[in-house]
mmCIF file of the N, C-alpha and C atoms, coordinates in Angstrom:
data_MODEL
# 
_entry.id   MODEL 
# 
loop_
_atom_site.group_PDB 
_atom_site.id 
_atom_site.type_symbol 
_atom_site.label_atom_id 
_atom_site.label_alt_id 
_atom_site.label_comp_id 
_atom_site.label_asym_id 
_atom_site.label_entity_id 
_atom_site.label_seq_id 
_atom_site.pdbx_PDB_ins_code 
_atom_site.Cartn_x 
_atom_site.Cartn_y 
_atom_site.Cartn_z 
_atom_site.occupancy 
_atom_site.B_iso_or_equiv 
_atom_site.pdbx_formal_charge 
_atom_site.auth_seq_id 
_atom_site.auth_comp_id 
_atom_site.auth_asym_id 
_atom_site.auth_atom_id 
_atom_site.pdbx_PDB_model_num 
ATOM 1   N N  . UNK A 1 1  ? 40.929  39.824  3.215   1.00 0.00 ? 1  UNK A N  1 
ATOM 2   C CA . UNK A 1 1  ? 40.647  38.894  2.124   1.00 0.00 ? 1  UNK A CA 1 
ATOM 3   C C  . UNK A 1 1  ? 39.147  38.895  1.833   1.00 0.00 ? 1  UNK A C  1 
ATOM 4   N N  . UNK A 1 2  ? 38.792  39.121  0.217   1.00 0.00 ? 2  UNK A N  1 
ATOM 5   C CA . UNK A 1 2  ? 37.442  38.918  0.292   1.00 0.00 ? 2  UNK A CA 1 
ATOM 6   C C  . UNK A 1 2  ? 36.853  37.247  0.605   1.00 0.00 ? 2  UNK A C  1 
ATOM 7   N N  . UNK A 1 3  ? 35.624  37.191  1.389   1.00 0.00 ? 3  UNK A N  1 
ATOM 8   C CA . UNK A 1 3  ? 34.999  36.337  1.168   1.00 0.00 ? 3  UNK A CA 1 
ATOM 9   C C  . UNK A 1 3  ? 34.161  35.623  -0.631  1.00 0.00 ? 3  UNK A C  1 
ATOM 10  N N  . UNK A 1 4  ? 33.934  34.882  -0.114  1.00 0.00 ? 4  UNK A N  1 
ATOM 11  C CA . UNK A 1 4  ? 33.695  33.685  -1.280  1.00 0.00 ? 4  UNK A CA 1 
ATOM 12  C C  . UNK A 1 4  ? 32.566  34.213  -1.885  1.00 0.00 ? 4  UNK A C  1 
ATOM 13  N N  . UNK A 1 5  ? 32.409  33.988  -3.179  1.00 0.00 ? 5  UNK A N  1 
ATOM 14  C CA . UNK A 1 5  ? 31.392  34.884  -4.106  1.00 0.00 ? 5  UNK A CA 1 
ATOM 15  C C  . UNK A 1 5  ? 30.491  34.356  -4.582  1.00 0.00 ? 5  UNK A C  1 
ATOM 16  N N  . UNK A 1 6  ? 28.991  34.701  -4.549  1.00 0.00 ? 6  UNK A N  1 
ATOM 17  C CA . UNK A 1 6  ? 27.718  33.927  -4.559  1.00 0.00 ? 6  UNK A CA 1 
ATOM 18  C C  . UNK A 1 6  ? 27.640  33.760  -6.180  1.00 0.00 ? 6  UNK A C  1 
ATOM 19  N N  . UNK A 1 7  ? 26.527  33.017  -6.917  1.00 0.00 ? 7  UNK A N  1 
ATOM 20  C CA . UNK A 1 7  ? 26.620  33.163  -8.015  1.00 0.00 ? 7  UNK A CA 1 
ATOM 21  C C  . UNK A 1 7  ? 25.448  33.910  -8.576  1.00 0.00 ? 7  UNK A C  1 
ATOM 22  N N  . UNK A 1 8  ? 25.003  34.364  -9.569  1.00 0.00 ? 8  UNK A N  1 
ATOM 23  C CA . UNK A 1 8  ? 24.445  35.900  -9.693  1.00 0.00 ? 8  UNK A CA 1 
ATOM 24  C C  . UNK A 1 8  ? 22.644  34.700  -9.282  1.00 0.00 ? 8  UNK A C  1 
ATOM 25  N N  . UNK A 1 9  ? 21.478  35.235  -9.431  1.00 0.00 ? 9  UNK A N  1 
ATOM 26  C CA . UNK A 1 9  ? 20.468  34.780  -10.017 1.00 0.00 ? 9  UNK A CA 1 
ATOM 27  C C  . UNK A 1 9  ? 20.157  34.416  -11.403 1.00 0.00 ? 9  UNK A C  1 
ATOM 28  N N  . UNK A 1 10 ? 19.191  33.880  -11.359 1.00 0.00 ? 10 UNK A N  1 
ATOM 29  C CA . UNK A 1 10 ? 19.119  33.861  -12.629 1.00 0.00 ? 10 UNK A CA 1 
ATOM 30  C C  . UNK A 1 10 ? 18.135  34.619  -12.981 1.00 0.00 ? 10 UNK A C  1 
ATOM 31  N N  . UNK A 1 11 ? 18.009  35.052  -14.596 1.00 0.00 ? 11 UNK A N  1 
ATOM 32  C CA . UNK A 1 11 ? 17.417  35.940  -15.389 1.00 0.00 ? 11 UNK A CA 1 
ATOM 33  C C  . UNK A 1 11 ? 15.871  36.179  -14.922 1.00 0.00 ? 11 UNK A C  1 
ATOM 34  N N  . UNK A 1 12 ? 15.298  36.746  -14.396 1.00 0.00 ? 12 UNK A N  1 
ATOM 35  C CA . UNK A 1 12 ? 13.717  37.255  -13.738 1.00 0.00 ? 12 UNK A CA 1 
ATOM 36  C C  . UNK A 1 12 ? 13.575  36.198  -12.473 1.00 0.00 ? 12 UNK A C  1 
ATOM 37  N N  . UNK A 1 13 ? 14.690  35.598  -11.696 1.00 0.00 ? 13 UNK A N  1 
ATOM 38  C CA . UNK A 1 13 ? 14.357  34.984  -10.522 1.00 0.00 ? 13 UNK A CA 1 
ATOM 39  C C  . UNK A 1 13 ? 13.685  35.833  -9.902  1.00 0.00 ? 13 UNK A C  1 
ATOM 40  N N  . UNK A 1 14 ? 12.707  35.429  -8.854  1.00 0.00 ? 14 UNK A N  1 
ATOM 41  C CA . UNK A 1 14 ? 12.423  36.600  -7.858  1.00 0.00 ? 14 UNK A CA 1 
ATOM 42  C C  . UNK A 1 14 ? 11.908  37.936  -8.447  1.00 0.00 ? 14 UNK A C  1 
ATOM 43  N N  . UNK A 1 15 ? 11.267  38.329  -9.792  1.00 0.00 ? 15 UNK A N  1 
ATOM 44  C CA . UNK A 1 15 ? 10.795  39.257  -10.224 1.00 0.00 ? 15 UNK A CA 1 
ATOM 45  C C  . UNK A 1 15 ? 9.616   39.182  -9.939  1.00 0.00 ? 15 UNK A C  1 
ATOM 46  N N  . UNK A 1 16 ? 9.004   37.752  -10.425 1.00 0.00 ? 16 UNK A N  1 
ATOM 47  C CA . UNK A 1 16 ? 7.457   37.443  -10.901 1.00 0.00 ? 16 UNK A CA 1 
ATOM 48  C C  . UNK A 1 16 ? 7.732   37.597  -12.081 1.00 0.00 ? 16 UNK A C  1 
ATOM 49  N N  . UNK A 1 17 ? 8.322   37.247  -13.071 1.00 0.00 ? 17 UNK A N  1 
ATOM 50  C CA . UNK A 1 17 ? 8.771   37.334  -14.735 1.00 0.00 ? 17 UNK A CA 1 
ATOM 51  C C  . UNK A 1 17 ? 8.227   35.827  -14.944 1.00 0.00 ? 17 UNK A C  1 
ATOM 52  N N  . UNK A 1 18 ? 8.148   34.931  -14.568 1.00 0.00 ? 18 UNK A N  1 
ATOM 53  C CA . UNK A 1 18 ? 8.441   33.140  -14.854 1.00 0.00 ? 18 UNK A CA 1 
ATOM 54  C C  . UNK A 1 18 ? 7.197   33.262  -15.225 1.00 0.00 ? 18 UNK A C  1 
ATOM 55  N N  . UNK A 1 19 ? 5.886   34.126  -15.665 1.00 0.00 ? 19 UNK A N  1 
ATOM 56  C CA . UNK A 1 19 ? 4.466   33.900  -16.410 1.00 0.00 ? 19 UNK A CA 1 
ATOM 57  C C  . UNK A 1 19 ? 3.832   33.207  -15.288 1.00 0.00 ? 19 UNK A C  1 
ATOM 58  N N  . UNK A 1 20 ? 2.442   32.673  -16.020 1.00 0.00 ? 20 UNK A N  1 
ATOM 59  C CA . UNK A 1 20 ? 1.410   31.735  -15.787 1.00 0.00 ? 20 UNK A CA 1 
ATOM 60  C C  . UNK A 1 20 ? 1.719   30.979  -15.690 1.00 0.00 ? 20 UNK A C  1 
ATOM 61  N N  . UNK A 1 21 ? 1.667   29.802  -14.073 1.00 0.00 ? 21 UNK A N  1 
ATOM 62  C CA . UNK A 1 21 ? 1.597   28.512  -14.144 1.00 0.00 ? 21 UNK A CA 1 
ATOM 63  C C  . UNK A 1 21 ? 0.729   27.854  -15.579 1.00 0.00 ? 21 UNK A C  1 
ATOM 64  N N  . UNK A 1 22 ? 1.847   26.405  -15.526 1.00 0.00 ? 22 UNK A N  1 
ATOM 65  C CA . UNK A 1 22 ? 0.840   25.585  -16.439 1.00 0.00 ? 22 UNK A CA 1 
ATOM 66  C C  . UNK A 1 22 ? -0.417  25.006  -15.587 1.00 0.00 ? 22 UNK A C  1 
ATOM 67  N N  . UNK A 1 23 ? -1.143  24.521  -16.119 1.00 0.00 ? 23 UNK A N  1 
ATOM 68  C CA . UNK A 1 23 ? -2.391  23.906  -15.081 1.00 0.00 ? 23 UNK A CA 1 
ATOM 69  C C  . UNK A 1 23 ? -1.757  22.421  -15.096 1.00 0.00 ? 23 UNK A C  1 
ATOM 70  N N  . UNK A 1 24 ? -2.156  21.972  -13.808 1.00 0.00 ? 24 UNK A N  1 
ATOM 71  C CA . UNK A 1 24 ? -1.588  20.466  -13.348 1.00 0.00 ? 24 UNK A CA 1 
ATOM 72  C C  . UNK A 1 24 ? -3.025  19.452  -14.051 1.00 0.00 ? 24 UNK A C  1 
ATOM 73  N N  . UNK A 1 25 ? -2.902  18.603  -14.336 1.00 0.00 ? 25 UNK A N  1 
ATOM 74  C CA . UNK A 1 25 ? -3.693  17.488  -14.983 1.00 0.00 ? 25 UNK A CA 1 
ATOM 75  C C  . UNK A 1 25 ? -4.195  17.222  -13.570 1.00 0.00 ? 25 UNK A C  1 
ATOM 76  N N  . UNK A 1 26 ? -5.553  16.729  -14.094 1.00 0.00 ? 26 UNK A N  1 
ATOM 77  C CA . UNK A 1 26 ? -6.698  16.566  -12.847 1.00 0.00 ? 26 UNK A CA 1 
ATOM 78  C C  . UNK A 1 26 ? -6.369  15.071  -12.457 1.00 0.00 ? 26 UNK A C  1 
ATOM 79  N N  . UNK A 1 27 ? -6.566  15.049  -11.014 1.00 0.00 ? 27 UNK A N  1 
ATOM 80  C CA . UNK A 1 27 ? -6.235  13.856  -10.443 1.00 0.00 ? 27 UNK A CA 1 
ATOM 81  C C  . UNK A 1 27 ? -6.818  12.482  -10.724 1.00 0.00 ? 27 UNK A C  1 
ATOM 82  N N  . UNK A 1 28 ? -5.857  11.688  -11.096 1.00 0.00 ? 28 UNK A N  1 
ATOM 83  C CA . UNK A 1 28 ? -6.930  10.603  -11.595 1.00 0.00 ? 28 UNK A CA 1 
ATOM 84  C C  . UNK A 1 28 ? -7.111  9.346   -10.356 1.00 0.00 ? 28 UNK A C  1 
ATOM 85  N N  . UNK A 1 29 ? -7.866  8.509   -10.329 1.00 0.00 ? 29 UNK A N  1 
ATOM 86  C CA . UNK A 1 29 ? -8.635  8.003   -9.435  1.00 0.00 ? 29 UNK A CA 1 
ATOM 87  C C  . UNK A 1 29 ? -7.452  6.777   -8.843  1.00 0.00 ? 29 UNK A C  1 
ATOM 88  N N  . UNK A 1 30 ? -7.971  6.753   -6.966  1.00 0.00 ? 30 UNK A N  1 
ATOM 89  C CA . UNK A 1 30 ? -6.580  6.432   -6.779  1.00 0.00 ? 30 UNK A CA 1 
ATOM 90  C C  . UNK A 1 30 ? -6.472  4.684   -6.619  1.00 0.00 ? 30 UNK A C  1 
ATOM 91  N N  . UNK A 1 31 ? -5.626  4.439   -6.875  1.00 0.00 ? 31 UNK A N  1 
ATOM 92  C CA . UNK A 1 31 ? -5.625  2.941   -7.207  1.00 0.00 ? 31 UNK A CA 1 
ATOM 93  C C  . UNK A 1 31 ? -4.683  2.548   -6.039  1.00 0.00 ? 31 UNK A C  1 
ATOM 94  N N  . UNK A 1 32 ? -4.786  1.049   -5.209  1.00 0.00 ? 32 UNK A N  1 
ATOM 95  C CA . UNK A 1 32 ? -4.084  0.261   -4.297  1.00 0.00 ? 32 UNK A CA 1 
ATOM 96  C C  . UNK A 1 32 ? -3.397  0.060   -5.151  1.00 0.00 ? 32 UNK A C  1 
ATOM 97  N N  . UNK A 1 33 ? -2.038  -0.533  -4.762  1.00 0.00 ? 33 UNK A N  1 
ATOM 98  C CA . UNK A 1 33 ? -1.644  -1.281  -5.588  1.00 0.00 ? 33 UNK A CA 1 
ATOM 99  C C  . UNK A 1 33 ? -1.713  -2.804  -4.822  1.00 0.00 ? 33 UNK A C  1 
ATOM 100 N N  . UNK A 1 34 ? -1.836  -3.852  -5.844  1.00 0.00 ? 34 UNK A N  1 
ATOM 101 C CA . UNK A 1 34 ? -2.423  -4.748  -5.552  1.00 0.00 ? 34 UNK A CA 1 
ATOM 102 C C  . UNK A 1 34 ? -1.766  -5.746  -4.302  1.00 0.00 ? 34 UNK A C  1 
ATOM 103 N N  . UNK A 1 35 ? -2.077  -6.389  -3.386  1.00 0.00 ? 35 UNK A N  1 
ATOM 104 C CA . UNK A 1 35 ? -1.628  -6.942  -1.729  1.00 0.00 ? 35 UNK A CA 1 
ATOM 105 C C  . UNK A 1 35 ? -1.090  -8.482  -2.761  1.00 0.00 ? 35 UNK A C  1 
ATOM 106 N N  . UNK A 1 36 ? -0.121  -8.963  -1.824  1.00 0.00 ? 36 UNK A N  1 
ATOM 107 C CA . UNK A 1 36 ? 0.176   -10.572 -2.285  1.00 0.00 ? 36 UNK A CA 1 
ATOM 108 C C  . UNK A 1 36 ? -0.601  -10.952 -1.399  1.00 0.00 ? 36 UNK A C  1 
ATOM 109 N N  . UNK A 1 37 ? -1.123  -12.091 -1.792  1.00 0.00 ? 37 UNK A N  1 
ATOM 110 C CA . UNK A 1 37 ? -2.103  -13.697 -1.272  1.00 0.00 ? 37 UNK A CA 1 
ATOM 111 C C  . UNK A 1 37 ? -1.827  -13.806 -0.157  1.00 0.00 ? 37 UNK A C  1 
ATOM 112 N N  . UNK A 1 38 ? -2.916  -13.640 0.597   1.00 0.00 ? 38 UNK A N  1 
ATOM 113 C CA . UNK A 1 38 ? -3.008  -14.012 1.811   1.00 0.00 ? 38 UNK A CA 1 
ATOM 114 C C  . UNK A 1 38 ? -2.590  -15.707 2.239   1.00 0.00 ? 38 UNK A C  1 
ATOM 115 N N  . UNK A 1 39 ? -1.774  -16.192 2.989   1.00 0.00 ? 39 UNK A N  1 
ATOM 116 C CA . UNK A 1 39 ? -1.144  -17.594 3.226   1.00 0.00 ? 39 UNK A CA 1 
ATOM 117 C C  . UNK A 1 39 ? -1.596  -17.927 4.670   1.00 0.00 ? 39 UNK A C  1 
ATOM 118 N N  . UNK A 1 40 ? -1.738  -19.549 5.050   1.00 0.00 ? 40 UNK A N  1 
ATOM 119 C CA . UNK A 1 40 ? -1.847  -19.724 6.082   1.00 0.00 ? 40 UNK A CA 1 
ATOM 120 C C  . UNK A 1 40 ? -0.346  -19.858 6.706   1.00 0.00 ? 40 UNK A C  1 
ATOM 121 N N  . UNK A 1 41 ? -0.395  -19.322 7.622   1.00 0.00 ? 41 UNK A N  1 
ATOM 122 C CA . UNK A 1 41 ? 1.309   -19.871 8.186   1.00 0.00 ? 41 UNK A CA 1 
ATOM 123 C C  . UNK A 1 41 ? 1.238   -20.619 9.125   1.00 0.00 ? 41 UNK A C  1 
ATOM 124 N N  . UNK A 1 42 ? 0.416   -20.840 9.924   1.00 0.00 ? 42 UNK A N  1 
ATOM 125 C CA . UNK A 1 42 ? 0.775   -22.118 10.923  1.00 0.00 ? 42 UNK A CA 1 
ATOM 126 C C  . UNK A 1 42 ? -0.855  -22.663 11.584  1.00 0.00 ? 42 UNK A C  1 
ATOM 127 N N  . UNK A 1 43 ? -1.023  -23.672 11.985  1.00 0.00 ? 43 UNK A N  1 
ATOM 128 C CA . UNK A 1 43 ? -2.300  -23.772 12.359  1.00 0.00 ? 43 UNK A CA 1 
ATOM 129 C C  . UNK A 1 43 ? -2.075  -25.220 13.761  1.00 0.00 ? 43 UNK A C  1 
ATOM 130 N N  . UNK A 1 44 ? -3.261  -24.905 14.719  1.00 0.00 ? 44 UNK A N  1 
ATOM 131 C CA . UNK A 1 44 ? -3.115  -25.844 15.925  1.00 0.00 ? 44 UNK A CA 1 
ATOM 132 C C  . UNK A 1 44 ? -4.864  -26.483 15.842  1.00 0.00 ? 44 UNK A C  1 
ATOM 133 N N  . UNK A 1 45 ? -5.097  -27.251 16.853  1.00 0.00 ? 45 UNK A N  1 
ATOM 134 C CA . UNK A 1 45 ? -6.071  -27.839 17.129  1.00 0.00 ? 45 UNK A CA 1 
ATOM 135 C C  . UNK A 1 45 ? -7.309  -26.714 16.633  1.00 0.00 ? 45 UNK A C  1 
ATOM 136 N N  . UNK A 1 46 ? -7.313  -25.673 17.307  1.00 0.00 ? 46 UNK A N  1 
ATOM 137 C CA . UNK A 1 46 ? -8.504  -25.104 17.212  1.00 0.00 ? 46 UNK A CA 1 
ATOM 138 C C  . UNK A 1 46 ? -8.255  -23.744 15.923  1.00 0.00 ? 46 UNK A C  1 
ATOM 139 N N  . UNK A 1 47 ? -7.613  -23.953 15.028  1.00 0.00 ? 47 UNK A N  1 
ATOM 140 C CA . UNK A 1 47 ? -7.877  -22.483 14.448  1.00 0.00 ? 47 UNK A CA 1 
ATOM 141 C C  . UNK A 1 47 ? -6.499  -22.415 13.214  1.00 0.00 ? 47 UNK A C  1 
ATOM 142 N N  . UNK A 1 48 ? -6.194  -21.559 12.821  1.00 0.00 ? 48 UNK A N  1 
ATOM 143 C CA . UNK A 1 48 ? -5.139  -21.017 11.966  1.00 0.00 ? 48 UNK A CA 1 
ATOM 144 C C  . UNK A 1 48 ? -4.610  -19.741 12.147  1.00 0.00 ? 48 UNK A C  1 
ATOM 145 N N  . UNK A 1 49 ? -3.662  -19.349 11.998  1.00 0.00 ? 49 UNK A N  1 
ATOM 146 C CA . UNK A 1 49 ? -2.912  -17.869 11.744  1.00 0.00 ? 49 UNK A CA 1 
ATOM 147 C C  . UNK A 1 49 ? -2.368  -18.120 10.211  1.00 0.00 ? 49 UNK A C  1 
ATOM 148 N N  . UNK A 1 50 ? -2.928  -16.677 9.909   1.00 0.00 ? 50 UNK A N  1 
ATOM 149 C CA . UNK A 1 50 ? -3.028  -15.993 8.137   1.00 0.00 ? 50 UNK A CA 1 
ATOM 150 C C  . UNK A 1 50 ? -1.351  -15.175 8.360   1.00 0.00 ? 50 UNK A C  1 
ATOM 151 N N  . UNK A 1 51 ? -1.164  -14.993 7.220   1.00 0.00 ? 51 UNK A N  1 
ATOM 152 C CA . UNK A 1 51 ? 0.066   -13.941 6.822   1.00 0.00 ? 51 UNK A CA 1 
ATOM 153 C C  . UNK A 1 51 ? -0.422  -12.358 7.185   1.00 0.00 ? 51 UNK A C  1 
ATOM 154 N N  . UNK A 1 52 ? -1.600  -12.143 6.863   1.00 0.00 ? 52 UNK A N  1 
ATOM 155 C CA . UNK A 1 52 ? -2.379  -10.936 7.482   1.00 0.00 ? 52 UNK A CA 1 
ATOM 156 C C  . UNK A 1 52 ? -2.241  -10.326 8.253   1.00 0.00 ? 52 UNK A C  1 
ATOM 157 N N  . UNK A 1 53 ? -1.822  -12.009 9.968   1.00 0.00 ? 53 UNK A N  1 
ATOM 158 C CA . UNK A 1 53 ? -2.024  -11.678 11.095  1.00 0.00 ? 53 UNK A CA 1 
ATOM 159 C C  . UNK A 1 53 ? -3.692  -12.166 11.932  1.00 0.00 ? 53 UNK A C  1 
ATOM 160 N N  . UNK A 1 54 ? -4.554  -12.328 10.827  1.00 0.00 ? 54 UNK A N  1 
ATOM 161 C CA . UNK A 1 54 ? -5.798  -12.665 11.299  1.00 0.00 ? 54 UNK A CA 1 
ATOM 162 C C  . UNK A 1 54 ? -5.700  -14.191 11.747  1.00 0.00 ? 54 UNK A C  1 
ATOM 163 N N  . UNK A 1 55 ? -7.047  -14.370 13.020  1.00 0.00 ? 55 UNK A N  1 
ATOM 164 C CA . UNK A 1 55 ? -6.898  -15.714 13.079  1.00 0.00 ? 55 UNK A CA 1 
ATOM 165 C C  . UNK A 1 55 ? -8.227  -16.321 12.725  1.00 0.00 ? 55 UNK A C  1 
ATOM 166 N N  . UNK A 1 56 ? -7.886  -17.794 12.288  1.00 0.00 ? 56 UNK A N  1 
ATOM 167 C CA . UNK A 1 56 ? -9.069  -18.393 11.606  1.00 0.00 ? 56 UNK A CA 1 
ATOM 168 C C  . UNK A 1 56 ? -9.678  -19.747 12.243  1.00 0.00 ? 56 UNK A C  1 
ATOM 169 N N  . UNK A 1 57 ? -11.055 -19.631 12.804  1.00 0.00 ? 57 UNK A N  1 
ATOM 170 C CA . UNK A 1 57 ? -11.569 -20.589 13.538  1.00 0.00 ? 57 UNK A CA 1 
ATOM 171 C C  . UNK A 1 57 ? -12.003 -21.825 12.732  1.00 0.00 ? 57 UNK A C  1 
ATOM 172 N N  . UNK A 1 58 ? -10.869 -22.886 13.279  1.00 0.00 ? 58 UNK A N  1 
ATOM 173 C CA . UNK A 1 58 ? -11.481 -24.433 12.501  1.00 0.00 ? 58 UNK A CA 1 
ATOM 174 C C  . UNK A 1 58 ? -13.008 -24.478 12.941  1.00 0.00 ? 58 UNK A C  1 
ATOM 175 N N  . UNK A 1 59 ? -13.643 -25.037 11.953  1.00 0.00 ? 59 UNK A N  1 
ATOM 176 C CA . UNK A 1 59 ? -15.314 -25.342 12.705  1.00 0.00 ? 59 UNK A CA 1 
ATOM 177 C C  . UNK A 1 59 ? -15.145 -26.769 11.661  1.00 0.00 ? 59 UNK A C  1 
ATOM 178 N N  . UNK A 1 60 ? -14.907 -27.882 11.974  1.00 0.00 ? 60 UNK A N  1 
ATOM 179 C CA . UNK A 1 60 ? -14.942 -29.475 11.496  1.00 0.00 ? 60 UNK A CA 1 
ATOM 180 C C  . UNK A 1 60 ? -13.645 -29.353 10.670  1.00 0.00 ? 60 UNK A C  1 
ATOM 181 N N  . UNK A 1 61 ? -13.753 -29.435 9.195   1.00 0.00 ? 61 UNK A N  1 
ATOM 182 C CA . UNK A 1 61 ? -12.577 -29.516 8.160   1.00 0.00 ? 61 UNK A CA 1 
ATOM 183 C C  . UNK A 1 61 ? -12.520 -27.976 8.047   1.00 0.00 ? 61 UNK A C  1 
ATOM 184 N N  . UNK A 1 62 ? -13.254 -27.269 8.118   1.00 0.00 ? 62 UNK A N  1 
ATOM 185 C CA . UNK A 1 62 ? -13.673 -25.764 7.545   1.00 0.00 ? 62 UNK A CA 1 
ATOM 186 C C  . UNK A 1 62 ? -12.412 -24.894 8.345   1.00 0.00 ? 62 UNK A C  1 
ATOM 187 N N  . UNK A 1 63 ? -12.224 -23.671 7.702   1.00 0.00 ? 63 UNK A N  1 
ATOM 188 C CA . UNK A 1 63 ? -11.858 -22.619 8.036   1.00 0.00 ? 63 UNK A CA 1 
ATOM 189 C C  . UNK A 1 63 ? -12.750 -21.301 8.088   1.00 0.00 ? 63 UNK A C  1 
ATOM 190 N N  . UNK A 1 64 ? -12.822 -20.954 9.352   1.00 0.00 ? 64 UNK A N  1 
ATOM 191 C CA . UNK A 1 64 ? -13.752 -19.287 8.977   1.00 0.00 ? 64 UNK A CA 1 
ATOM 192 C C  . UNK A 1 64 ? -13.084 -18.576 9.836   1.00 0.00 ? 64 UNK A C  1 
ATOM 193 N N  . UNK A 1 65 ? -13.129 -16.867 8.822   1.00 0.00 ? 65 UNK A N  1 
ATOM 194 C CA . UNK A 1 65 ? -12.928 -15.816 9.084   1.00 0.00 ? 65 UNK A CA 1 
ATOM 195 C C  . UNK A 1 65 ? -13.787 -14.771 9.651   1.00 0.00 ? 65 UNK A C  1 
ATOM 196 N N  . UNK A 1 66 ? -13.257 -14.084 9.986   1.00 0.00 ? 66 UNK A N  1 
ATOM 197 C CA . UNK A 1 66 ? -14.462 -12.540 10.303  1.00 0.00 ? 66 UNK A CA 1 
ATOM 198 C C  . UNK A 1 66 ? -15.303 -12.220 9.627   1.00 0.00 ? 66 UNK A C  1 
ATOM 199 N N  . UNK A 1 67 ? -15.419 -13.011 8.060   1.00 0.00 ? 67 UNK A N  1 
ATOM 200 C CA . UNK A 1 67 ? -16.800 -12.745 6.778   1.00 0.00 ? 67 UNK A CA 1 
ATOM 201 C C  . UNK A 1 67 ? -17.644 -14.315 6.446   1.00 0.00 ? 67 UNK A C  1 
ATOM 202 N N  . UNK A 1 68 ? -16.837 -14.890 7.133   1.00 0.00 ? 68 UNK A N  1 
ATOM 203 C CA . UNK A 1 68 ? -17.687 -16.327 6.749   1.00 0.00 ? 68 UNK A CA 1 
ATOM 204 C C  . UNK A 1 68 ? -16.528 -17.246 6.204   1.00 0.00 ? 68 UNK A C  1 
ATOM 205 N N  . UNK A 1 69 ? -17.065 -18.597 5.820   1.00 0.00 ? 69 UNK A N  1 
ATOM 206 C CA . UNK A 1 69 ? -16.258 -19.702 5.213   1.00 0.00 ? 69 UNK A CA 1 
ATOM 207 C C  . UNK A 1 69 ? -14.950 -19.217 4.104   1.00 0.00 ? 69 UNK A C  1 
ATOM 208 N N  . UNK A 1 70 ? -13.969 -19.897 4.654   1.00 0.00 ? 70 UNK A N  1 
ATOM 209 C CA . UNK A 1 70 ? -12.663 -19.724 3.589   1.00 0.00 ? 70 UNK A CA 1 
ATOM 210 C C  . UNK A 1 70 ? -12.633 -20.852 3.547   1.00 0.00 ? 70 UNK A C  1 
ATOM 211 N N  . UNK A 1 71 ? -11.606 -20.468 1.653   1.00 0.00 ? 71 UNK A N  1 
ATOM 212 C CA . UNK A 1 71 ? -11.041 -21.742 0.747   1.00 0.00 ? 71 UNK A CA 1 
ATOM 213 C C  . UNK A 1 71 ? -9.675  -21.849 1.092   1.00 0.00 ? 71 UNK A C  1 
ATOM 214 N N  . UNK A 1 72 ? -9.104  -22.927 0.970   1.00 0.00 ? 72 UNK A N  1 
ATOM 215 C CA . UNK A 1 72 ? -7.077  -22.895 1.209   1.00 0.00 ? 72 UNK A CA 1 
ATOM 216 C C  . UNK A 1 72 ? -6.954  -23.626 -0.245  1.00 0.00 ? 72 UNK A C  1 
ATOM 217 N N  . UNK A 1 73 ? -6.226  -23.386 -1.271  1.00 0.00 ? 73 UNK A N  1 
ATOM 218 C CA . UNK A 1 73 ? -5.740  -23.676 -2.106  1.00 0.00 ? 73 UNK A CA 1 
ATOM 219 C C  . UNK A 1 73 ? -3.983  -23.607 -2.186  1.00 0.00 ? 73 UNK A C  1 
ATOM 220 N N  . UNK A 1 74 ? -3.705  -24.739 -1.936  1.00 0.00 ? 74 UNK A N  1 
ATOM 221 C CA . UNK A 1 74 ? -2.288  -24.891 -1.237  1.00 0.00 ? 74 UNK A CA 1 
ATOM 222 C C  . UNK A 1 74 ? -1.901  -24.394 0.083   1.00 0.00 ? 74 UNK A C  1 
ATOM 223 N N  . UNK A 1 75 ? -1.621  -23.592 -0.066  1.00 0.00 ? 75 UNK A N  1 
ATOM 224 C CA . UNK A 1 75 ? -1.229  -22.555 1.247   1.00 0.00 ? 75 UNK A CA 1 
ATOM 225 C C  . UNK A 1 75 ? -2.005  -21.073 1.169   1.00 0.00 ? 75 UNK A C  1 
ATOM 226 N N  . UNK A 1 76 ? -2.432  -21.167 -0.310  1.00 0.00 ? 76 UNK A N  1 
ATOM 227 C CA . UNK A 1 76 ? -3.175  -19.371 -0.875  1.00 0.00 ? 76 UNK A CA 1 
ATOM 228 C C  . UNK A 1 76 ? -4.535  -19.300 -0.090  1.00 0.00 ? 76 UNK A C  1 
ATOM 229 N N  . UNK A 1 77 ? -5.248  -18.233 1.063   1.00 0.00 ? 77 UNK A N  1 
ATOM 230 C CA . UNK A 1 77 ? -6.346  -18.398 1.670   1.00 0.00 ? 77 UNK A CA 1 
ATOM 231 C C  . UNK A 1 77 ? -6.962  -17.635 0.812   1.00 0.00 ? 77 UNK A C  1 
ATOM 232 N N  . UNK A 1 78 ? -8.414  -17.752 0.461   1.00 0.00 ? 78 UNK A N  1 
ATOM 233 C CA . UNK A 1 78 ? -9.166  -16.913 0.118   1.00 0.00 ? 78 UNK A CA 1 
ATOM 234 C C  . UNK A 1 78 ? -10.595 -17.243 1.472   1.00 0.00 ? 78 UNK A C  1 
ATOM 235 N N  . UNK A 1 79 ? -10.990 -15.721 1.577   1.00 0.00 ? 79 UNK A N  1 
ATOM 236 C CA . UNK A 1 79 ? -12.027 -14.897 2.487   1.00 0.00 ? 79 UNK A CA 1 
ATOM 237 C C  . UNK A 1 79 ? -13.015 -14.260 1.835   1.00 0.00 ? 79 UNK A C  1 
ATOM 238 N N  . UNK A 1 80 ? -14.533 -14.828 2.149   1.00 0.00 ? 80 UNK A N  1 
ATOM 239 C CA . UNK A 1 80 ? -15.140 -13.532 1.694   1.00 0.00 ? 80 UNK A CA 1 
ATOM 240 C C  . UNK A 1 80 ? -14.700 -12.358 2.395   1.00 0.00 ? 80 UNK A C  1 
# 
């Protein structure tokens, strides 16, 4: 019995017939895409834990980070 039958190529596969690549468009500059708001999620006597993972040292009413004084606007932290 013959075996099962391939199907042909196609027209200049595998020649080098397919020409000159087109040229690819030059890379354009690479963008983050943008992080959601950093949140406080829980906080004790001395400090806070961020959504980040970072922790944040109470110093009186204040919150500070690894750059200096943060704002809490609801639950939203902002850091320098």
């Amino acid at each position: 019995t013959p075996g099962p039958s391939l199907p042909a190529p196609a027209p200049g596969a595998g020649t080098g017939a397919a020409g000159p690549a087109a040229p690819s468009p030059p890379p354009g500059p690479l963008v983050a895409p943008p992080r959601p708001p950093t949140t406080v999620l829980a906080c004790d006597t001395t400090g806070c834990w961020a959504s980040d993972g970072s922790r944040l040292q109470k110093v009186g009413p204040q919150l500070i980070g690894p750059s200096g004084p943060c704002t809490v606007q609801g639950s939203v932290l902002r850091c320098p």
